[in-house]
PyMOL CGO cylinders between C-alpha atoms (Angstrom):
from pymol import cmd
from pymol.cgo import CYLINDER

trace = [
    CYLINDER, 109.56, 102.04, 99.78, 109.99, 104.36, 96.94, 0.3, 1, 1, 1, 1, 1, 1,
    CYLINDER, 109.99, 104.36, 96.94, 106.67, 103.31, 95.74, 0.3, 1, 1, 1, 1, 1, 1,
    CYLINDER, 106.67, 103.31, 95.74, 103.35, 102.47, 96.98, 0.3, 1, 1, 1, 1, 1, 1,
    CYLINDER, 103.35, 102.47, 96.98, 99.86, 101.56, 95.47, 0.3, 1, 1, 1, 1, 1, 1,
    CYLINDER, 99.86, 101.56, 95.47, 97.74, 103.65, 97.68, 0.3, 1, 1, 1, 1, 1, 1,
    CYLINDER, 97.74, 103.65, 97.68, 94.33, 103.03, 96.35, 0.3, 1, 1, 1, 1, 1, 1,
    CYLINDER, 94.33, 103.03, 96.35, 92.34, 100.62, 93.29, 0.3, 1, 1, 1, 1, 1, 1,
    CYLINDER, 92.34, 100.62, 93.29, 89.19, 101.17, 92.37, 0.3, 1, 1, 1, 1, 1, 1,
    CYLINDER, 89.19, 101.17, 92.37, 87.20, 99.91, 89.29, 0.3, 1, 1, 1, 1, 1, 1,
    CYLINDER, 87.20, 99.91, 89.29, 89.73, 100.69, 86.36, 0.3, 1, 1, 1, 1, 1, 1,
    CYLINDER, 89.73, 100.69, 86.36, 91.68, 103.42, 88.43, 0.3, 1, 1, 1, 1, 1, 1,
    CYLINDER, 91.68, 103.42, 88.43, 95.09, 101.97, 90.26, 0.3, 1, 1, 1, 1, 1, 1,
    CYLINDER, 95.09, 101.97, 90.26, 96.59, 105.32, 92.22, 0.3, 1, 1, 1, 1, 1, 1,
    CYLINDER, 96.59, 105.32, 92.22, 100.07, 104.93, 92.75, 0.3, 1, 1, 1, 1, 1, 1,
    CYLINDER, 100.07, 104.93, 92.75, 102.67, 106.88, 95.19, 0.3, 1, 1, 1, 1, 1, 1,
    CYLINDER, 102.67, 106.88, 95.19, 106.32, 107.37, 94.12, 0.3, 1, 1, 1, 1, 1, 1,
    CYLINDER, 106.32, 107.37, 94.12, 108.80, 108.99, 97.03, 0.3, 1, 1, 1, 1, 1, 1,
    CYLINDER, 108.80, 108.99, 97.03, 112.52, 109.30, 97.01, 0.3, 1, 1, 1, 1, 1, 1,
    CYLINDER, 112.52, 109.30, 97.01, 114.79, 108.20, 94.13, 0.3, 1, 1, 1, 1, 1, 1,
    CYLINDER, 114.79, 108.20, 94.13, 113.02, 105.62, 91.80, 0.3, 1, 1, 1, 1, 1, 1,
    CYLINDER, 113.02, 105.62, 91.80, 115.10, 102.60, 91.40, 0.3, 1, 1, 1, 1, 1, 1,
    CYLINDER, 115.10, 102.60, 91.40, 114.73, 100.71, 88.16, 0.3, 1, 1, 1, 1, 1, 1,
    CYLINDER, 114.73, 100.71, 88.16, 113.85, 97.64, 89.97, 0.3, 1, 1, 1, 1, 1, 1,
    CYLINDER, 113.85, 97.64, 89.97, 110.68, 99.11, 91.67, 0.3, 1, 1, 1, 1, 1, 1,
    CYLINDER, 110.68, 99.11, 91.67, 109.70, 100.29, 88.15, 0.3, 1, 1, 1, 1, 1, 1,
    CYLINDER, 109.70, 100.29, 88.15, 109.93, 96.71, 87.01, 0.3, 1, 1, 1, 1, 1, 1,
    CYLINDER, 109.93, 96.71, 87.01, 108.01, 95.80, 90.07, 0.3, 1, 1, 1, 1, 1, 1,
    CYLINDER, 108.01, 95.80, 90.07, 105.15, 98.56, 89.68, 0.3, 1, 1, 1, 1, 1, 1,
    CYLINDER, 105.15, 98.56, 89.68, 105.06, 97.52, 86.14, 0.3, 1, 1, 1, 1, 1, 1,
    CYLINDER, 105.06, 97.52, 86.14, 104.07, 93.88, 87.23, 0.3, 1, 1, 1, 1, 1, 1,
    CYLINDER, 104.07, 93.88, 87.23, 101.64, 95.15, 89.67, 0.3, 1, 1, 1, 1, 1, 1,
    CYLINDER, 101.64, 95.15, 89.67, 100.03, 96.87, 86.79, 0.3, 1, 1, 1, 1, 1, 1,
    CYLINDER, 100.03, 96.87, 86.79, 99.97, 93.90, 84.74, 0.3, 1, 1, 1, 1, 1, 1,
    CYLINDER, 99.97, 93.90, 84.74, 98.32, 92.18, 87.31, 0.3, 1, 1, 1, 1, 1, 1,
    CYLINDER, 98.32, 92.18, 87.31, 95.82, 95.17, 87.69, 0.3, 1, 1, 1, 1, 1, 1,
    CYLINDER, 95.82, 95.17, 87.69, 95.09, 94.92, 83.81, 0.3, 1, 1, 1, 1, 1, 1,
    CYLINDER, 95.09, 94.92, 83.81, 94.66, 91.48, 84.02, 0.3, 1, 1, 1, 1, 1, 1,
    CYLINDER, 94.66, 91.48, 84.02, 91.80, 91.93, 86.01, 0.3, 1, 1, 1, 1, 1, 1,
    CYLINDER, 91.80, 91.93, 86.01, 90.09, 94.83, 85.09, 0.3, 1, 1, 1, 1, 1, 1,
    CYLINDER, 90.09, 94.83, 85.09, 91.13, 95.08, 81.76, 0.3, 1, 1, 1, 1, 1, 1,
    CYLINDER, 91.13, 95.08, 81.76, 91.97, 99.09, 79.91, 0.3, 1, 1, 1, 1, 1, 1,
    CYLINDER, 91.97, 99.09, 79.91, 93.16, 100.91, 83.25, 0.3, 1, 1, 1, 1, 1, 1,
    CYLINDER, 93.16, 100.91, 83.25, 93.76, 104.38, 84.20, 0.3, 1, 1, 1, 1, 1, 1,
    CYLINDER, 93.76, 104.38, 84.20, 96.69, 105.42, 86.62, 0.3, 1, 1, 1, 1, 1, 1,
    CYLINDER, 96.69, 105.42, 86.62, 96.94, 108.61, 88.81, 0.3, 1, 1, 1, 1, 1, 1,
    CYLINDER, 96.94, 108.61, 88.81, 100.93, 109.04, 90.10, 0.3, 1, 1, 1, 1, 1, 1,
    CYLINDER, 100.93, 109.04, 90.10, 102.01, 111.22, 92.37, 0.3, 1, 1, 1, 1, 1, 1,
    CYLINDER, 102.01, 111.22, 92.37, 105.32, 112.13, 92.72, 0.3, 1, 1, 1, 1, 1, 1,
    CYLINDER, 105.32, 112.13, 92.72, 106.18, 113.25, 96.33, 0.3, 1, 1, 1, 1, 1, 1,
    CYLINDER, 106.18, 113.25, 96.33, 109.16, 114.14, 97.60, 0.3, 1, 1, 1, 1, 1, 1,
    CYLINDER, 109.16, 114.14, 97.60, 110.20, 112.82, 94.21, 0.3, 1, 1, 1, 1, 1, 1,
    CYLINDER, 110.20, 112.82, 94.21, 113.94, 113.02, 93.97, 0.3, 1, 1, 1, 1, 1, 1,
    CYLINDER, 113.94, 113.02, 93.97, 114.22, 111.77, 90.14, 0.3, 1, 1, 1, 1, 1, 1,
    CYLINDER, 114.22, 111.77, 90.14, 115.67, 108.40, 88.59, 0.3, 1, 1, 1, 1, 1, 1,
    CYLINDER, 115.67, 108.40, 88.59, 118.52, 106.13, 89.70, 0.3, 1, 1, 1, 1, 1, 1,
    CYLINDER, 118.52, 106.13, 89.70, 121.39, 107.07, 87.98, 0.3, 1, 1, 1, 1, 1, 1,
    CYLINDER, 121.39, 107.07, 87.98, 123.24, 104.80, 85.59, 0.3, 1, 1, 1, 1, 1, 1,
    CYLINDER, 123.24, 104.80, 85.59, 120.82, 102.06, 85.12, 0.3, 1, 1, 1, 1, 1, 1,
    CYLINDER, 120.82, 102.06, 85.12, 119.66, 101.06, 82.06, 0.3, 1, 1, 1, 1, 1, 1,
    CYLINDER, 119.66, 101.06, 82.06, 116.15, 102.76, 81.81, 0.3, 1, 1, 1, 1, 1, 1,
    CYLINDER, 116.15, 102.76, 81.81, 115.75, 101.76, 78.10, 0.3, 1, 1, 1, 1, 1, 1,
    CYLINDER, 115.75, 101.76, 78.10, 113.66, 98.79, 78.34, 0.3, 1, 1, 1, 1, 1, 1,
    CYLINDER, 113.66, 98.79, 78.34, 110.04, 99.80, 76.60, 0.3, 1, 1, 1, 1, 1, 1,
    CYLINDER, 110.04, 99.80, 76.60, 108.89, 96.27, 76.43, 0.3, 1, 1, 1, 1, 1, 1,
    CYLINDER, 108.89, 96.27, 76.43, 106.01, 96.98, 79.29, 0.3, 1, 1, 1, 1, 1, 1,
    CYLINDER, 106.01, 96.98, 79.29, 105.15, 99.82, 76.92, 0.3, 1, 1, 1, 1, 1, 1,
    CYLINDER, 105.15, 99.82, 76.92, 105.13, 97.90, 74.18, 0.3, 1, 1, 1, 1, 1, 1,
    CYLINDER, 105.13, 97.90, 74.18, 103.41, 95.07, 75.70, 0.3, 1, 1, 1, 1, 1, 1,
    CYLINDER, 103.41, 95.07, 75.70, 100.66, 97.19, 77.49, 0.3, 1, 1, 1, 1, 1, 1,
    CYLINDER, 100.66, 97.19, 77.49, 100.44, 100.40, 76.39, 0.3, 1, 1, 1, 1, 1, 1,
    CYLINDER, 100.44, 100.40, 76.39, 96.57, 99.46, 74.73, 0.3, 1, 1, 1, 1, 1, 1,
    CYLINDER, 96.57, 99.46, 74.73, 95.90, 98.30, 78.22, 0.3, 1, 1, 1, 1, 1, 1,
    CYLINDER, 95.90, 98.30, 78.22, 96.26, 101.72, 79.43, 0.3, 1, 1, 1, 1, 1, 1,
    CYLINDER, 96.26, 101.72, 79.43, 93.95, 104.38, 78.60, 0.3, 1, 1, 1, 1, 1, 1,
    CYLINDER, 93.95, 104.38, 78.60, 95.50, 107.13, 80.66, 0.3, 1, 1, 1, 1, 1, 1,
    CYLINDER, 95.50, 107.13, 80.66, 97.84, 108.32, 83.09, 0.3, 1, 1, 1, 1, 1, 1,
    CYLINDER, 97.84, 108.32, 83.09, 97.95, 111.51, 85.48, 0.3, 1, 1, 1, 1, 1, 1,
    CYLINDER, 97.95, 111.51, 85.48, 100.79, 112.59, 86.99, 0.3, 1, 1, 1, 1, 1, 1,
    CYLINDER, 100.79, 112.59, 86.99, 100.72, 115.06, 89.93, 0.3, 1, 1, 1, 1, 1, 1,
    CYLINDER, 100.72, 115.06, 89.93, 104.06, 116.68, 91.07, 0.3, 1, 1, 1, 1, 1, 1,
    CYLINDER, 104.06, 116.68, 91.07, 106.30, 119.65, 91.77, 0.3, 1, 1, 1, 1, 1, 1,
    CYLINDER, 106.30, 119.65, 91.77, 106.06, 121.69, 88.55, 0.3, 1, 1, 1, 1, 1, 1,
    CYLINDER, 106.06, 121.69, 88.55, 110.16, 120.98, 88.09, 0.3, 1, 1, 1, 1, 1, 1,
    CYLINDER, 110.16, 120.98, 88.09, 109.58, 117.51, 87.37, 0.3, 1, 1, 1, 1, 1, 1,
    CYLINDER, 109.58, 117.51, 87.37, 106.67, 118.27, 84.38, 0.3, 1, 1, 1, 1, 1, 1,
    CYLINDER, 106.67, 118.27, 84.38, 109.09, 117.86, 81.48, 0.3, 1, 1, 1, 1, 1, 1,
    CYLINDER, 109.09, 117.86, 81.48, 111.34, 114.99, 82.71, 0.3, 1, 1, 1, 1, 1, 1,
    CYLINDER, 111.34, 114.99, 82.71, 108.30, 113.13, 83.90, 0.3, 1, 1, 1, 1, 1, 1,
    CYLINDER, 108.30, 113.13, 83.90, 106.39, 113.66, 80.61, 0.3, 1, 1, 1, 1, 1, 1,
    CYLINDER, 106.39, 113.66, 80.61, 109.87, 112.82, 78.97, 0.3, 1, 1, 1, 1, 1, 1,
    CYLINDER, 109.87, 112.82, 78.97, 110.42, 109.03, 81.14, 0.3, 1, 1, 1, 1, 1, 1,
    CYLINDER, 110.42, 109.03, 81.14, 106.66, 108.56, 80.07, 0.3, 1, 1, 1, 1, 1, 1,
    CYLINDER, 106.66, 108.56, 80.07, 107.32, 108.59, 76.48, 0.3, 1, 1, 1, 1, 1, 1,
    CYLINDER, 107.32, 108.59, 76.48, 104.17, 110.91, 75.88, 0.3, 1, 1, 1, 1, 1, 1,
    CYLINDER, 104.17, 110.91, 75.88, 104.45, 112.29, 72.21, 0.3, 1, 1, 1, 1, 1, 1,
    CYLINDER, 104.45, 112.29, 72.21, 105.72, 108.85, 71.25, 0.3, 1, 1, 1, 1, 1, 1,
    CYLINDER, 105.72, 108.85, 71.25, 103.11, 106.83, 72.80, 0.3, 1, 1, 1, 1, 1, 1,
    CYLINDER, 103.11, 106.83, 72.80, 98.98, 106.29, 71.74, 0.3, 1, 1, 1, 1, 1, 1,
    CYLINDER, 98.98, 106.29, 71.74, 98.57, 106.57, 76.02, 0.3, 1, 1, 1, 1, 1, 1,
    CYLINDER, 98.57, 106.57, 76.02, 96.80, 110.32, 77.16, 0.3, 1, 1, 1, 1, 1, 1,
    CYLINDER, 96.80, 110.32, 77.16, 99.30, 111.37, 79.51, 0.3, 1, 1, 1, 1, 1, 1,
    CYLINDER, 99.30, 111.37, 79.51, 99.23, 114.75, 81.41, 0.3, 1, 1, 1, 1, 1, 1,
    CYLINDER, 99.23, 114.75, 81.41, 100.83, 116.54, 84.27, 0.3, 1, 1, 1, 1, 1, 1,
    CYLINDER, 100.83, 116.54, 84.27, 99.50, 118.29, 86.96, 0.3, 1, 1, 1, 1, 1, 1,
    CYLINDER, 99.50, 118.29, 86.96, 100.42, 120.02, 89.75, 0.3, 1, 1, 1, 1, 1, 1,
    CYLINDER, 100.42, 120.02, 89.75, 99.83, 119.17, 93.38, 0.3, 1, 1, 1, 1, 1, 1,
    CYLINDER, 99.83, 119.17, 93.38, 97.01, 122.33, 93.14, 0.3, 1, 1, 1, 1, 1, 1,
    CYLINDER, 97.01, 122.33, 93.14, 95.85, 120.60, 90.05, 0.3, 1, 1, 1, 1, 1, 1,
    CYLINDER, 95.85, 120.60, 90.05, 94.83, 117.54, 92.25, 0.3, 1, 1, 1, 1, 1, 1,
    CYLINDER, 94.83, 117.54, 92.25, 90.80, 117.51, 92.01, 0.3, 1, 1, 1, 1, 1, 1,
    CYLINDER, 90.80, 117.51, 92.01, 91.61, 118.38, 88.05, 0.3, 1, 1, 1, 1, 1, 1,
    CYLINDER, 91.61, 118.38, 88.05, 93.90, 115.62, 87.71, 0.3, 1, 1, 1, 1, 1, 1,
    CYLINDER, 93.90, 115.62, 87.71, 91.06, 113.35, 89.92, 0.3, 1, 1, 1, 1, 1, 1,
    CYLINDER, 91.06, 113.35, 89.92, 88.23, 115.03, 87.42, 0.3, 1, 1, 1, 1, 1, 1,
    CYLINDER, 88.23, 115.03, 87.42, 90.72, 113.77, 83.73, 0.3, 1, 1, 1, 1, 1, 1,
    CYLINDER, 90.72, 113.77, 83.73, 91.82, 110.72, 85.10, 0.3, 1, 1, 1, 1, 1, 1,
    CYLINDER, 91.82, 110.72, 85.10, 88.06, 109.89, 85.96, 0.3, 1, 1, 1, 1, 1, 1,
]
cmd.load_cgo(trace, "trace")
């Protein structure tokens, strides 16, 4: 499974992405979120990318209507990976064009990413 929720607790879902991340587990992590926000309401989400291999290629990853939907249901998002993702994962998360804190940080950065997030 590319992706995995590996932990929820209070307003913090912590999420696990491996491999190549197929569109269709986006949608589904996206509804698992929803979920998530329906309960606890304003969320924060720490992802870590490992063994990330990037995006499925020729799908149509244009579809911002979770981000429009939800984006004031988020109140942040850390994402932990191999530095060579930082700009294309910063990039897929829309963060200069979206009102949700998003930062990247590296697998050494974990306890700082923990300490933001928090």
């Amino acid at each position: 499974m590319p992706y995995e929720v590996i932990s929820s607790s209070g307003n913090l879902i912590c999420v696990r992405i491996t491999g190549e991340l197929k569109k269709t587990e986006l949608d589904r992590m996206q509804a698992v979120a929803a979920e998530f926000m329906k309960r606890e309401g304003k969320i924060r989400m720490l992802v870590f990318l490992q063994n990330f291999l990037g995006w499925e290629k020729g799908t149509d990853w244009e579809d911002t209507s979770f981000q429009s939907k939800h984006d004031h249901d988020i109140e942040k998002i850390a994402i932990v990976g191999d530095e060579k993702w930082r700009h294309l994962a910063l990039a897929f998360t829309g963060k200069p064009f979206r009102p949700v804190n998003t930062e990247y940080f590296t697998p050494s950065q974990l306890e700082q990413a923990h300490a933001w997030v928090a």
